[in-house]
PALOLUM-409658 format. One record per residue: x, y, z of N, C-alpha, C in turn. Coordinates in steps of 0.1 Angstrom, whole numbers. Layout:
# residues N
    n_px    n_py    n_pz   ca_px   ca_py   ca_pz    c_px    c_py    c_pz
       X       Y       Z       X       Y       Z       X       Y       Z
...
END
This chain:
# residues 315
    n_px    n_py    n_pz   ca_px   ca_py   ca_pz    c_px    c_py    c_pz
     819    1071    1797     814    1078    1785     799    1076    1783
     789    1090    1779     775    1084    1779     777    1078    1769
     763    1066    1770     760    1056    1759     754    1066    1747
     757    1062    1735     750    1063    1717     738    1056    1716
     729    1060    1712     718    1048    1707     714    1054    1692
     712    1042    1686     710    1047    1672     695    1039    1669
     683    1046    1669     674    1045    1665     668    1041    1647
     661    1033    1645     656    1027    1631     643    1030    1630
     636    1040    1622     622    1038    1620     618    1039    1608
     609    1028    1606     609    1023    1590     592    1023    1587
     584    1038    1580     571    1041    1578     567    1029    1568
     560    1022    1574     551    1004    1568     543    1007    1563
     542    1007    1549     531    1012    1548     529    1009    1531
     519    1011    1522     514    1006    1513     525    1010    1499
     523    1001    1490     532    1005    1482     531    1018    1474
     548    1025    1472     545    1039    1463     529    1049    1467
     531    1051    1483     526    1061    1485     526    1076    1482
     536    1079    1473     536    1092    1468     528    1089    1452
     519    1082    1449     512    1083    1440     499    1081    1446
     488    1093    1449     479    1089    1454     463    1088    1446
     470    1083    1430     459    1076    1420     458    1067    1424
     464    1057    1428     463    1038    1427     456    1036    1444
     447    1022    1439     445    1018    1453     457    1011    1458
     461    1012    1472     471    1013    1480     471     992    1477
     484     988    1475     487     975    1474     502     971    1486
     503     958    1490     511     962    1500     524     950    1498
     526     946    1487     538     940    1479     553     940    1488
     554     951    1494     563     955    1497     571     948    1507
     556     940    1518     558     932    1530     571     921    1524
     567     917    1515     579     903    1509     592     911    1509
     596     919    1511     604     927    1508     615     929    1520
     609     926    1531     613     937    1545     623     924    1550
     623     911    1549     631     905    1556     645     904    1558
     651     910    1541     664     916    1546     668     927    1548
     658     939    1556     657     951    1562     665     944    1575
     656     937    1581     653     928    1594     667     922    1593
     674     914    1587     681     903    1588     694     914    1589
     694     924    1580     711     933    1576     706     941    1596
     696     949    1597     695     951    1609     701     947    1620
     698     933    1622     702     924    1634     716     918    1635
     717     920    1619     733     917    1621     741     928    1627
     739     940    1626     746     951    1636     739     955    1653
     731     943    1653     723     946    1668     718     953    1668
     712     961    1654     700     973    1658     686     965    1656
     675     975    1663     664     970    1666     656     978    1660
     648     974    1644     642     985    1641     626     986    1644
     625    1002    1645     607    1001    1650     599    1006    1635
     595     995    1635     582     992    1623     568    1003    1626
     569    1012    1615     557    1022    1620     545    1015    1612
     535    1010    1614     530    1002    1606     515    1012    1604
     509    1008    1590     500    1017    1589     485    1008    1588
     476    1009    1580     463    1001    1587     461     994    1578
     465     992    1565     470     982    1553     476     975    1555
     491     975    1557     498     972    1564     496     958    1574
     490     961    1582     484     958    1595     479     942    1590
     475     942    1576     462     934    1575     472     924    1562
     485     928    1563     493     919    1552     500     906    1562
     495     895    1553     495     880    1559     514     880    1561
     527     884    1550     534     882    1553     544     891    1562
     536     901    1562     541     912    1575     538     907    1588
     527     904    1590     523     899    1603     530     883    1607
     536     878    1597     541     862    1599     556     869    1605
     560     878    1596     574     880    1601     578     887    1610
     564     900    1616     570     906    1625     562     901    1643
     558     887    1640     554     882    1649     564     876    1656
     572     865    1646     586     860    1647     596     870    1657
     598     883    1653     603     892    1653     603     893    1668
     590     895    1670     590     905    1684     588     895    1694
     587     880    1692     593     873    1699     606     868    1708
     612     875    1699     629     871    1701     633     889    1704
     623     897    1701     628     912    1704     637     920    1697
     638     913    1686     647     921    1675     635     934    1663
     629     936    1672     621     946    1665     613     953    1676
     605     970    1670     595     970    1675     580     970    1668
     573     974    1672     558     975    1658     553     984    1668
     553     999    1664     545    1009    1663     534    1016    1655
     531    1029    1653     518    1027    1642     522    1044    1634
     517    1043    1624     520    1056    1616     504    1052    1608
     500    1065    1611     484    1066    1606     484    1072    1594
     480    1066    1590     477    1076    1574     460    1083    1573
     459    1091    1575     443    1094    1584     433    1092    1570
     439    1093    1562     428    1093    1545     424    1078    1543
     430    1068    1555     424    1051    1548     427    1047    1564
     423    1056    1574     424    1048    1583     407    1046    1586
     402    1038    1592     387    1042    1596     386    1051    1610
     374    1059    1610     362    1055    1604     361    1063    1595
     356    1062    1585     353    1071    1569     347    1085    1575
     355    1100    1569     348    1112    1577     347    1121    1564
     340    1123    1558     338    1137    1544     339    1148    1551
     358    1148    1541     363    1163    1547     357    1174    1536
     354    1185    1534     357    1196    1521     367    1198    1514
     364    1188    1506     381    1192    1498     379    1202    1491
     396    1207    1486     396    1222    1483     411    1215    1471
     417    1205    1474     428    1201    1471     425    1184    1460
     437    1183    1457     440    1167    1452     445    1158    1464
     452    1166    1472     460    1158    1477     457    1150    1494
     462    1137    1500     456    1133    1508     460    1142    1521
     450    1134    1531     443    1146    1541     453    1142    1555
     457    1154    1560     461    1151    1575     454    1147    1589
     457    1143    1592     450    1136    1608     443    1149    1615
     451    1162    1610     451    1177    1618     437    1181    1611
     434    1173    1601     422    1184    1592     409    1179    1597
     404    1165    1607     397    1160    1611     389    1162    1620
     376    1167    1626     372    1167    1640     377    1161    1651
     383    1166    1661     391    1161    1674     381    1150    1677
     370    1144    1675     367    1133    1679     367    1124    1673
     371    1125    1660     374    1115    1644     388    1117    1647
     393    1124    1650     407    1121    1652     413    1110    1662
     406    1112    1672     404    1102    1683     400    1088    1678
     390    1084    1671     383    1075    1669     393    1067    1657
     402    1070    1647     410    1070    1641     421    1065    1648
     427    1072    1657     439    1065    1668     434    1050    1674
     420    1055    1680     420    1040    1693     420    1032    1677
     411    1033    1667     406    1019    1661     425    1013    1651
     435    1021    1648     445    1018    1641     450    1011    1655
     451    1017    1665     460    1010    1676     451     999    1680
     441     997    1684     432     981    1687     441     968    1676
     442     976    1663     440     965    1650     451     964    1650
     462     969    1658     478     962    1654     481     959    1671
     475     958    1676     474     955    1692     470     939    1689
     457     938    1684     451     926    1685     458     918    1675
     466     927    1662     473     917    1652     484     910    1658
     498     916    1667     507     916    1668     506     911    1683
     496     912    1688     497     908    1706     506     914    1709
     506     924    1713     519     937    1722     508     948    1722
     520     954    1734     515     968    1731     516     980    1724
     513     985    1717     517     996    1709     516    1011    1718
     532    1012    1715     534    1026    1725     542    1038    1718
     544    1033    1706     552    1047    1697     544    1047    1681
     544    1059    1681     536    1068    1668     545    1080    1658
     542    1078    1644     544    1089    1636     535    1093    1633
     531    1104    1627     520    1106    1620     525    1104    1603
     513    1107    1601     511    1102    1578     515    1120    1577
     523    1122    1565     529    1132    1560     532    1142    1573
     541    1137    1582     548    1144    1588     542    1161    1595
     529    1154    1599     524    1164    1602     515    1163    1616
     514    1172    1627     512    1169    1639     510    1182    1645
     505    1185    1653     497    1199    1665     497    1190    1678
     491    1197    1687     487    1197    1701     477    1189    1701
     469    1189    1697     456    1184    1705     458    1169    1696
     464    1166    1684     472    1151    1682     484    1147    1696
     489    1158    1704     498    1145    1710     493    1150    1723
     482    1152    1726     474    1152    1736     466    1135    1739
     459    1134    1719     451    1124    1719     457    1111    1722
     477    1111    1714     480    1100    1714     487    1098    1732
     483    1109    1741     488    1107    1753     477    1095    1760
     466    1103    1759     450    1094    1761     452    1084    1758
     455    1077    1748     455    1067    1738     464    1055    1741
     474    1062    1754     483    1054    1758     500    1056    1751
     504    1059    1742     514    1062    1737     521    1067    1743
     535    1067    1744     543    1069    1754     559    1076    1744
     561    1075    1727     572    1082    1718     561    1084    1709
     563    1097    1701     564    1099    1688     577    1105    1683
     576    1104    1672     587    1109    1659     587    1117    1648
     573    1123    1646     568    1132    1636     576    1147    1632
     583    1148    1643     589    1164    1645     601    1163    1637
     600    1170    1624     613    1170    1615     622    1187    1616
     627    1188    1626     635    1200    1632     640    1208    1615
     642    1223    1614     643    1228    1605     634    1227    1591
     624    1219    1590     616    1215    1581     603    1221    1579
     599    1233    1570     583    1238    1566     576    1229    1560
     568    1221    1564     556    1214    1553     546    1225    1547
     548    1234    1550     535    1248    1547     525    1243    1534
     542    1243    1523     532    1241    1511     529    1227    1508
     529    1221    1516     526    1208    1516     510    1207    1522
     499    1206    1511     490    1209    1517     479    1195    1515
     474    1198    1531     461    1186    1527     451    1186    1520
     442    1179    1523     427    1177    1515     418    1193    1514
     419    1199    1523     414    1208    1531     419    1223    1527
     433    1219    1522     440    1229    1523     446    1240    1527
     450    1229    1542     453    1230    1550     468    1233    1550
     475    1239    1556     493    1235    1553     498    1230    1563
     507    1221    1555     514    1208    1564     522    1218    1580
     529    1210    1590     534    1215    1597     546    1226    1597
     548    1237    1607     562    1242    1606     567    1242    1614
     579    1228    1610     589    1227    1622     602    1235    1620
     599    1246    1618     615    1253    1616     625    1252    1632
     614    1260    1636     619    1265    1653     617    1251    1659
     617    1241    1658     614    1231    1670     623    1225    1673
     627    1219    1684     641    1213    1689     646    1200    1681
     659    1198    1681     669    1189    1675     666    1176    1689
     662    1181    1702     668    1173    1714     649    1167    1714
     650    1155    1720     641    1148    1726     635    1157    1741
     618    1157    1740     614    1163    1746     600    1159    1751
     595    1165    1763     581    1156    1767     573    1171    1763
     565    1163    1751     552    1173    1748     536    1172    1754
     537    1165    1761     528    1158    1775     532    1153    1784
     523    1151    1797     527    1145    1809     534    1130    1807
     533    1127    1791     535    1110    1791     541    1106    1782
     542    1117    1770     543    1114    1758     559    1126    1755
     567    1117    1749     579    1122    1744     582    1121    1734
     587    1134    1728     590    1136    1711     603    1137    1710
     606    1127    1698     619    1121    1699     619    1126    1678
     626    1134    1682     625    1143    1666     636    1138    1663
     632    1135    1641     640    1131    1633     655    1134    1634
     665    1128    1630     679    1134    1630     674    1139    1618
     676    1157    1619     681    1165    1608     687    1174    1613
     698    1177    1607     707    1187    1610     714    1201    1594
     715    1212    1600     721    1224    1594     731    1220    1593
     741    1219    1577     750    1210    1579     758    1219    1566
     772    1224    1568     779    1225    1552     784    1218    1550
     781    1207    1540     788    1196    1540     788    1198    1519
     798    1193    1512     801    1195    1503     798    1179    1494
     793    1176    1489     787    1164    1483     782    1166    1468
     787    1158    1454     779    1160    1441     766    1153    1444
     754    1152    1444     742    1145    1443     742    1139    1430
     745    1125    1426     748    1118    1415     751    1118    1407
     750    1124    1392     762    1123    1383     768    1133    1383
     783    1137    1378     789    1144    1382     792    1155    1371
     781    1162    1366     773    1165    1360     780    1190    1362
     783    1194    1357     777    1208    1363     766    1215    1370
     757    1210    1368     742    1217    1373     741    1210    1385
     749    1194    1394     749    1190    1405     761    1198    1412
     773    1201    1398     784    1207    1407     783    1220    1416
     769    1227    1408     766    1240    1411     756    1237    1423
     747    1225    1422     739    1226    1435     743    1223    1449
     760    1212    1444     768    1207    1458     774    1225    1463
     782    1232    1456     784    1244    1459     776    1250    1467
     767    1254    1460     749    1260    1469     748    1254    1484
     749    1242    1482     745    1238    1498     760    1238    1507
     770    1239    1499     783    1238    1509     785    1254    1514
     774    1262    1504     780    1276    1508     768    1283    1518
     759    1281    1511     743    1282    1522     740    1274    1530
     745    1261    1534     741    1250    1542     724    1244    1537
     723    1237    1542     712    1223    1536     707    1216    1549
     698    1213    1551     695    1204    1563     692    1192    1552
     703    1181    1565     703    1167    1559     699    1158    1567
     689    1148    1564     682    1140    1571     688    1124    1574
     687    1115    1580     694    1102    1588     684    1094    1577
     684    1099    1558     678    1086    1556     684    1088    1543
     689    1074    1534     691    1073    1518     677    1079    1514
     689    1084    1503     680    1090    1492     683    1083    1479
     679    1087    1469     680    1079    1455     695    1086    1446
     706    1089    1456     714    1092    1453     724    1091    1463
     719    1080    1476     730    1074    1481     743    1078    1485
     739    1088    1490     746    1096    1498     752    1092    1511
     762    1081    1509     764    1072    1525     778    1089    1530
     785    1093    1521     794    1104    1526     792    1114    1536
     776    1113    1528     768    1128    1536     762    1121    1551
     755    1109    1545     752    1102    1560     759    1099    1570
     771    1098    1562     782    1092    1575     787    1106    1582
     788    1118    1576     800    1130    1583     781    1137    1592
     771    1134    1589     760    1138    1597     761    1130    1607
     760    1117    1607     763    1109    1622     771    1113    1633
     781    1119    1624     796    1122    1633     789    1139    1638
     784    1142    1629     782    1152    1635     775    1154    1648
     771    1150    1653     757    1147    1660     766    1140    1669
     772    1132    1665     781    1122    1673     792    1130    1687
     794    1146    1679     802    1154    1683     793    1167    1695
     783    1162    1694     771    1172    1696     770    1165    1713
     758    1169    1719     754    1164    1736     740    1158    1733
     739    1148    1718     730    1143    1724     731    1127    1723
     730    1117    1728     726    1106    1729     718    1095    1718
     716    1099    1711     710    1088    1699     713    1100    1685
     708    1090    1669     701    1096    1658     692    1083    1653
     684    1092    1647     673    1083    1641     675    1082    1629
     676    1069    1623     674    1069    1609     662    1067    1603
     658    1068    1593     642    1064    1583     640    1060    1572
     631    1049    1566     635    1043    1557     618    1045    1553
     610    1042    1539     599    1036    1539     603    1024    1537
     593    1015    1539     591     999    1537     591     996    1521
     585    1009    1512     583    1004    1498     599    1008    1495
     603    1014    1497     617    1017    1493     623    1004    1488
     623     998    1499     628     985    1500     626     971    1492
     615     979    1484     611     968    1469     617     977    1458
     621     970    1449     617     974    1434     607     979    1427
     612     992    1425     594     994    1419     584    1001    1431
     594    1002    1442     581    1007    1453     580    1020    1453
     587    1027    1449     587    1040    1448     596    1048    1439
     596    1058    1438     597    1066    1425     617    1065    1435
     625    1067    1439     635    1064    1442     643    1053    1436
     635    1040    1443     647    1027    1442     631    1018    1426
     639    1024    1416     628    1016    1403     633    1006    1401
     646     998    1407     647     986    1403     657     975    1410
     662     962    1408     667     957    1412     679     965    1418
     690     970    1412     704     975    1411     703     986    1421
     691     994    1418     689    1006    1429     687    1002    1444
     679     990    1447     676     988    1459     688     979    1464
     699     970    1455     710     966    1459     718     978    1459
     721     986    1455     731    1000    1462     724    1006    1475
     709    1004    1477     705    1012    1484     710    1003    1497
     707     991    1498     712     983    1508     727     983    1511
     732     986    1502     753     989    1498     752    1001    1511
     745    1009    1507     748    1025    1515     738    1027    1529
     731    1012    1531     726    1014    1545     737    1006    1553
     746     994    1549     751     986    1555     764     992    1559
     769    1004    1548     776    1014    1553     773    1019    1562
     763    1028    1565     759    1034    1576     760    1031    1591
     752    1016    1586     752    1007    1597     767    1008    1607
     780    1003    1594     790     997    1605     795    1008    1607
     795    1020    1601     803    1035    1604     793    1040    1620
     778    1037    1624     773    1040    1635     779    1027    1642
     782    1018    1643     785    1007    1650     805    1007    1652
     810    1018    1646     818    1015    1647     826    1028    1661
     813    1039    1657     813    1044    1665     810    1048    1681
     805    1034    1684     799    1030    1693     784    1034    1698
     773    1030    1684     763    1035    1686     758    1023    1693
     746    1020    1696     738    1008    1703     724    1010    1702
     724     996    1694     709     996    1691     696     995    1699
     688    1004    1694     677    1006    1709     665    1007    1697
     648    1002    1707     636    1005    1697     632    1016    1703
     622    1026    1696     618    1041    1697     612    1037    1715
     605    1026    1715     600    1028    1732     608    1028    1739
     617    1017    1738     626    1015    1745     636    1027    1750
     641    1037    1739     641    1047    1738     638    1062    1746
     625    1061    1744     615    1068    1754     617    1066    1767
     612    1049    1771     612    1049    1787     627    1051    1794
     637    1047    1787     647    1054    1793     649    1062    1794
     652    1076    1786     649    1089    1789     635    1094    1797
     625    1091    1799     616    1094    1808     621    1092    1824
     631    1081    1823     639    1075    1832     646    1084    1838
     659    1088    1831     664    1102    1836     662    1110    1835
     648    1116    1835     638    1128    1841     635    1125    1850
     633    1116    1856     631    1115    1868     637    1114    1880
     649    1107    1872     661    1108    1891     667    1117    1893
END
């Protein structure tokens, strides 16, 4: 039977980044060790997408040093291009922060080597897998991160318009409607290993059991909904688990799950505000976990990932 691999990628990165008033604080690092610990207890290996804040937190770097000693993780990089260096004055037209896409292709460039140097020289490894910051990406980005040495990204959210999702620039986010569900080489080097999201009718109340949720579970059981491989603040392990399977039933070989890092605190984000939330949220990943483990998924990191499949391209 082919092997399952079930992929973890967890965006590192500053706390409650969906408020982009506050300077970026990174609290959240104290937070991740029983990410790491519930992880390893089902043998999965999660890849840390770390961002350039991030990078520079004393108890992230203590733990994910530990980590990648023993190989129970990876550390990848997820750029947030609005605080990465070097400083570039875009024309803003918007509030909102800026894509990596809105940058001169040589600031884009200069932005990749210097985030990958700074978690290269933090972490002593190599850094070989990338997301981009707000899920947004083109050609001549996975051109750069080919140059750059990169070998996976994960930015490609299949069925997904970021349109109105717009940058600094005002610019519109990516349109991944038409792009593949299946892992793919978008360069001679570089392989795009897209989000699990799937077109799905699946019938679910979204939290209290309310009329106006009974009418929206209806809606999506009747028009279908694309559902993504990550908790939401309504804990949907039902919906996560019959999406695994689904996929499970499909020809492909892995799903990817996704978490942010602030999630994972109290308070880190407009989702999990508190103790209770972030212990249910852990309730409904550890589900997940043993429903993919029971299935016979197998834990693999996004490189590791990659060079195998680059593997069977080639024989």
């Amino acid at each position: 039977m082919r092997k399952k691999y079930f992929i973890i990628t967890v965006d590192t990165e500053g706390d409650n980044q969906w408020d982009n008033t506050k300077k970026a604080t990174t609290e959240n690092a104290k937070f991740l060790p029983r990410f790491q610990e519930l992880s390893n207890k089902y043998c999965f290996y999660p890849t840390w997408l770390v961002d350039y804040e991030m990078a520079h937190d004393e108890n992230l770097v203590s733990l994910f040093t530990e980590k990648l000693k023993t190989k129970e993780c990876e550390v990848g990089m997820h750029l947030h291009a609005w605080s990465t260096p070097p400083e570039y004055s875009l024309e803003r037209k918007t509030d909102q922060r800026a894509y990596l896409i809105e940058y001169p292709q040589t600031t884009m460039a200069e932005k990749i080597h210097i985030l990958k140097d700074v978690l290269e020289q933090t972490f002593l490894c190599d850094i070989t897998s990338h997301r981009s910051g707000r899920w947004s990406i083109n050609q001549d980005y996975f051109d750069l991160l080919d140059n750059a040495g990169f070998i996976a990204d994960c930015s490609v959210t299949p069925h997904k318009n970021w349109a109105r999702s717009l940058g600094a620039t005002g610019l519109p986010g990516t349109d991944f409607t038409n792009f593949s569900e299946k892992p793919y080489m978008v360069t001679p080097h570089l392989v795009e290993v897209p989000m699990t999201i799937r077109e799905m009718h699946h019938f679910e109340i979204d939290g209290n059991s309310n009329f106006k949720n009974y009418l929206r579970a209806v809606k999506h059981f009747s028009l279908g909904k694309s559902f993504w491989l990550r908790p939401n603040r309504y804990f949907q392990s039902k919906s996560l688990k019959t999406l695994i399977n689904h996929v499970y039933k499909e020809d492909s070989d892995y799903v990817m799950f996704m978490i942010h890092s602030s999630e994972l605190m109290p308070g880190g984000s407009p989702s999990f505000p508190d103790v209770e939330a972030v212990n249910q949220l852990y309730s409904c990943i550890d589900e997940i976990y043993s429903f993919a483990k029971e299935k016979g998924y197998e834990g693999i990191t996004l490189s590791e990932y990659a060079q195998l499949l680059k593997g069977h391209m080639l024989s």
